[in-house]
C-alpha positions, 0 to 999 in steps of 0.5 A: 057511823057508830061501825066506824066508830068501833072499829077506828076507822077514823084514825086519830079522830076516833081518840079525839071523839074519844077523849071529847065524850070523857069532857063532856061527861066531866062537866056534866058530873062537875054541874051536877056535884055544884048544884047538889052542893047548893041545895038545902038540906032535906027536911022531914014533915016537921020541918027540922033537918034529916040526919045523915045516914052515917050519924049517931042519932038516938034512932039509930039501930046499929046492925050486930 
């Protein structure tokens, strides 16, 4: 199957399949960006909060 697939020896099916991998792989990205949005925020051993990385923090070592 997948030498028929590459090289379109299924006419107008090949861009159906095509077009049903993209949706597929949409969803899986839009399942994983809701889930991540609903985890808590990571926490470090003391139980507060880890700053983002973008952050101002006082441990923050800018890079000249």
């Amino acid at each position: 199957m997948p030498i028929l697939l590459a090289h379109g020896a299924l006419g107008s099916y090949d861009e159906l399949l095509f077009i049903g991998v993209a949706v597929i792989f949409l969803v899986m990205m839009g399942i994983s960006w809701v889930r991540s949005r609903n985890l808590p925020p990571p926490v470090d051993d003391a139980g507060t909060p880890v700053a983002p990385a973008d952050s101002d923090t006082p441990n923050h070592v800018s890079l000249d």
